[in-house]
C-alpha positions as CSV (number, residue, x, y, z in Angstrom):
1,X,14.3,18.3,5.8
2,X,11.8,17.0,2.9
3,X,10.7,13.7,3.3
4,X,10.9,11.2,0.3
5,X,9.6,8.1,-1.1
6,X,10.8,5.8,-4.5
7,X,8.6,5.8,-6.7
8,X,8.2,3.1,-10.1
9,X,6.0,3.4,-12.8
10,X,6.2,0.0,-14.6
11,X,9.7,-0.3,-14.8
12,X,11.0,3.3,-14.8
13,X,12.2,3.6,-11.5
14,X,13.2,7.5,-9.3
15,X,12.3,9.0,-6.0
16,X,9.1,11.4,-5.4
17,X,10.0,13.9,-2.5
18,X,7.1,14.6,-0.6
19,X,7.6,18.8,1.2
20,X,10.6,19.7,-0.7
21,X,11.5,21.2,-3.6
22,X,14.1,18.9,-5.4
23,X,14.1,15.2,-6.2
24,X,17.0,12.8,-5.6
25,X,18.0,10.4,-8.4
26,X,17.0,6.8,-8.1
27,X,18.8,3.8,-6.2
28,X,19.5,0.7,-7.0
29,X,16.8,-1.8,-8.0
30,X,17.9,-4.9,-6.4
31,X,16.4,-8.2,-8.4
32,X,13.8,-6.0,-10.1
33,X,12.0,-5.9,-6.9
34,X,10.6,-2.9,-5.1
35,X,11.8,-3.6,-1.6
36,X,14.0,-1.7,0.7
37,X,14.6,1.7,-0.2
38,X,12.4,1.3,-3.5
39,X,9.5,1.3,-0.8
40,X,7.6,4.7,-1.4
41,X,4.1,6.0,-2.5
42,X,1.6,3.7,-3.3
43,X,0.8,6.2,-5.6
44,X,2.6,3.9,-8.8
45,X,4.8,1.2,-8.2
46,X,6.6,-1.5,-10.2
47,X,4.5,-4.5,-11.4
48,X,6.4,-7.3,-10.5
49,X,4.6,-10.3,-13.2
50,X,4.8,-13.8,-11.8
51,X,3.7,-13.5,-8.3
52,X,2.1,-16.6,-6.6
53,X,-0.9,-16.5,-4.9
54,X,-1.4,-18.0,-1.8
55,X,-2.7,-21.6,-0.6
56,X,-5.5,-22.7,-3.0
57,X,-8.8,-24.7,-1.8
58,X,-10.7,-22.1,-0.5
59,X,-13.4,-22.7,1.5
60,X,-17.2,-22.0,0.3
61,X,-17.6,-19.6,3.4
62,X,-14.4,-17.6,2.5
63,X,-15.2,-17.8,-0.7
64,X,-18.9,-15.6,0.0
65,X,-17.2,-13.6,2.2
66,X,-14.4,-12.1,-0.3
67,X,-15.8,-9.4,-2.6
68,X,-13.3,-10.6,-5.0
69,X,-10.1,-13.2,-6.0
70,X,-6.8,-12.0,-5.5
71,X,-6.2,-12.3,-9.5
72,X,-7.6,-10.8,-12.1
73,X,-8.9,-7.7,-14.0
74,X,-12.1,-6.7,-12.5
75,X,-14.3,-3.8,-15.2
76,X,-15.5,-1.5,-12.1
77,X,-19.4,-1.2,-11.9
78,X,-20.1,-4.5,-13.2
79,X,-17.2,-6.8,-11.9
80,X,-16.6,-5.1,-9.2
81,X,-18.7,-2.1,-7.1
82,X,-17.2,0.9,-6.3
83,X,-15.9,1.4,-2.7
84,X,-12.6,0.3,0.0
85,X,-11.6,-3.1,-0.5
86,X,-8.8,-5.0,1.4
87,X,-6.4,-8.0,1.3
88,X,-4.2,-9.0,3.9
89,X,-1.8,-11.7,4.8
90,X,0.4,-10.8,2.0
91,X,4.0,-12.0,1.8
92,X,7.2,-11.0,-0.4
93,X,5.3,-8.3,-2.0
94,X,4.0,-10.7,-5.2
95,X,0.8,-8.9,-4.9
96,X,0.6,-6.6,-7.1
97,X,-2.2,-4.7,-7.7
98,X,-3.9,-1.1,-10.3
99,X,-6.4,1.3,-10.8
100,X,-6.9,2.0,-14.0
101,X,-9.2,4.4,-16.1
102,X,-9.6,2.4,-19.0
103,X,-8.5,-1.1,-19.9
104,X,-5.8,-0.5,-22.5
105,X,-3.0,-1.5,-20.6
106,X,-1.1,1.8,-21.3
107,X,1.1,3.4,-18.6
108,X,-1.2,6.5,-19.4
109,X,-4.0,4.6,-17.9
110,X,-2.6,3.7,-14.6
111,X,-4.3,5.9,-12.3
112,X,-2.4,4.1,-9.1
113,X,-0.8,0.7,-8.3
114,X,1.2,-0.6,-5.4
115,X,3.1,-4.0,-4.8
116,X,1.8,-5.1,-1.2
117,X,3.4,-6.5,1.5
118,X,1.1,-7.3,4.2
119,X,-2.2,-5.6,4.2
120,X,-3.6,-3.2,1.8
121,X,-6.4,-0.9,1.5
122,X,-7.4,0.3,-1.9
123,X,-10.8,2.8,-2.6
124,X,-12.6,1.9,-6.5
125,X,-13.6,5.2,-7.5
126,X,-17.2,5.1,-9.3
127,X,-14.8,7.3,-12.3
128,X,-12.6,4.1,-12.4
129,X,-12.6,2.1,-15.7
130,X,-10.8,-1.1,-14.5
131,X,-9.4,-2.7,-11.2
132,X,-6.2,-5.0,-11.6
133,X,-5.1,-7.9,-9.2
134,X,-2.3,-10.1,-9.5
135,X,-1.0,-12.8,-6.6
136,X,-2.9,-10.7,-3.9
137,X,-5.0,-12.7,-1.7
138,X,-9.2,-12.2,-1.8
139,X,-10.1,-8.4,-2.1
140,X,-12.9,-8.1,0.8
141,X,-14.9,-4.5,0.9
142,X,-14.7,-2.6,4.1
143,X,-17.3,-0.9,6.2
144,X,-16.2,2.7,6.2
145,X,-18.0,2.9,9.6
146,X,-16.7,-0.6,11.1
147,X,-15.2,0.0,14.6
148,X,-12.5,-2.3,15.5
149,X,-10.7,-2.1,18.9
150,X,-6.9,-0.3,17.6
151,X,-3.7,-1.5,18.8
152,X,-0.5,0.1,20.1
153,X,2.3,-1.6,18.1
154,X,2.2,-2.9,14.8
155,X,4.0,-5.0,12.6
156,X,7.2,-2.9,10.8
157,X,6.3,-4.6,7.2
158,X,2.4,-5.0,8.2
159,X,1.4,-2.7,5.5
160,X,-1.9,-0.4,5.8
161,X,-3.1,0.0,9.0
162,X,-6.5,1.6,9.5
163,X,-6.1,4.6,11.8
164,X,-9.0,4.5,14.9
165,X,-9.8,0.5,13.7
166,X,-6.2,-0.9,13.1
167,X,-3.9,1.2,15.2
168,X,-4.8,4.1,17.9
169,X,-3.9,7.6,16.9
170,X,-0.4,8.5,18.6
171,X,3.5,8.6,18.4
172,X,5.0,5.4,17.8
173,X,9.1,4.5,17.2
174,X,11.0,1.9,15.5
175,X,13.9,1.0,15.8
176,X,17.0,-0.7,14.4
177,X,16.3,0.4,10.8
178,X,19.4,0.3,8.1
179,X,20.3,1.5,4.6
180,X,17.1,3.7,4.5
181,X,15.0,0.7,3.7
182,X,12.5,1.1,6.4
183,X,9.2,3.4,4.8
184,X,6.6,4.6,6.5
185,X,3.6,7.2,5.2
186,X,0.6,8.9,6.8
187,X,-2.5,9.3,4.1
188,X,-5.7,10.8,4.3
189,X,-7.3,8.1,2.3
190,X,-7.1,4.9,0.5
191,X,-7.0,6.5,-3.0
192,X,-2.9,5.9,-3.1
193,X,-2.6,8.9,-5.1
194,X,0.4,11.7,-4.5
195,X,-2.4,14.1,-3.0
196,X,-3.4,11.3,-0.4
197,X,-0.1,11.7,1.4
198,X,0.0,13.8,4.2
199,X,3.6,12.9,4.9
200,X,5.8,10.1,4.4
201,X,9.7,9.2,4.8
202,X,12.5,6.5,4.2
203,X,14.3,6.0,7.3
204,X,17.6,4.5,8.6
205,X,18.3,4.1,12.0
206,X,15.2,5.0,14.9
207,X,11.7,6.1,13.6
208,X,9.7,8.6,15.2
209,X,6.5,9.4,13.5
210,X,3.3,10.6,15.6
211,X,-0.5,9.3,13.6
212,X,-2.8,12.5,14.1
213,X,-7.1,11.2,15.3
214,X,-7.5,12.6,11.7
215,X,-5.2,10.6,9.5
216,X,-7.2,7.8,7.5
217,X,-4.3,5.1,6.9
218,X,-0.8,4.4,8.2
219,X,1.6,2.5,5.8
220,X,4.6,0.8,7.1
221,X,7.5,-1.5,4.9
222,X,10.4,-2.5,5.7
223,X,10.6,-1.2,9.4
224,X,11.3,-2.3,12.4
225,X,8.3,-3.3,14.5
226,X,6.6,0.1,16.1
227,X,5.5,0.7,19.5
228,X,3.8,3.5,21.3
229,X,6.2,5.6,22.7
């Protein structure tokens, strides 16, 4: 059984299917948006403009703390440094964000994007021309080597969670999911390319998935909440 994932670049919308050796044709695009089943690899996905950012005033001590804003095009190595960055808190997938290898706006150019619900975790590579934000709350960089103390459930549209930080490594089910909207995807890094996927699926009814010590990210939309089974 090949597992599969709906893909968008801009707004040319199909399905990527991850193991197997045909592709499906794409569903239906419901209010231009990419929710539901058009959940898939981070690797592109479609730029939905007009996205609202979140509540304004921040603070001067958020402000030092973020690495960047949440909107904006950020020219890697002098904007912004090379490295894993992440925003979280998220809501209705309005952020929207791109890595890019030069800054002309081309759909040749788009190296990865991803619409993000949640949290995200994104890696600048130093080869990386430009970095794109739009409606995402405040980029902030990540410690590679930061130890957090990982949880056994997680949030069914939480987004990226960080495997050994975020969530312990083990075999987790959700339930209760319909009309294949639920997505979830194992990736061995925060590059968001095709090649970072170890496996992924779109799911309808219960989710098993088991997260392996050596997975770097787990990526959930759409899903039911999980819990270690």
């Amino acid at each position: 059984m090949g597992m599969k994932a709906k893909v968008a670049f801009g707004a040319v919308v199909g399905i990527v299917v991850i193991g197997a050796v045909s592709a499906n044709a794409g569903g239906d695009d419901k209010d231009g948006g990419a929710r539901g089943g058009d959940k898939g690899s981070s690797a592109s996905a479609e730029h939905k403009s007009g996205g609202t950012k979140g509540s304004g005033g921040t603070k001067a001590a958020e402000e030092e703390k973020a690495a960047l804003g949440g909107d904006g095009d950020y020219q890697v190595g002098s904007d912004v440094k090379p490295g894993t960055y992440r925003t979280t808190g998220n809501t209705d997938d309005m952020c929207y964000w791109e890595r890019a290898k030069d800054a002309s706006g081309e759909l040749d150019s788009m190296l990865a994007n991803d619409n993000v619900s949640g949290t995200s975790y994104v890696t600048v590579k130093p080869t990386d021309k430009l970095f794109k934000s739009s409606g995402c709350k405040d980029w902030e960089a990540v410690d590679p080597k930061a130890k957090g103390t990982p949880g056994s459930s997680m949030d069914g549209d939480g987004g990226m969670y960080k495997v050994g930080t975020d969530i312990a490594p083990g075999t987790y089910k959700s339930a209760g999911n319909t009309d294949d909207s639920c997505y979830w995807e194992r990736t061995k890094d925060a590059d968001h390319g095709l090649n970072s996927i170890i496996a992924n699926n779109n799911v309808s009814g219960t989710a098993v998935v088991t997260i392996s010590p050596s997975d770097a990210y787990f990526k959930t939309n759409d899903c039911g909440d999980w819990k270690k089974a």
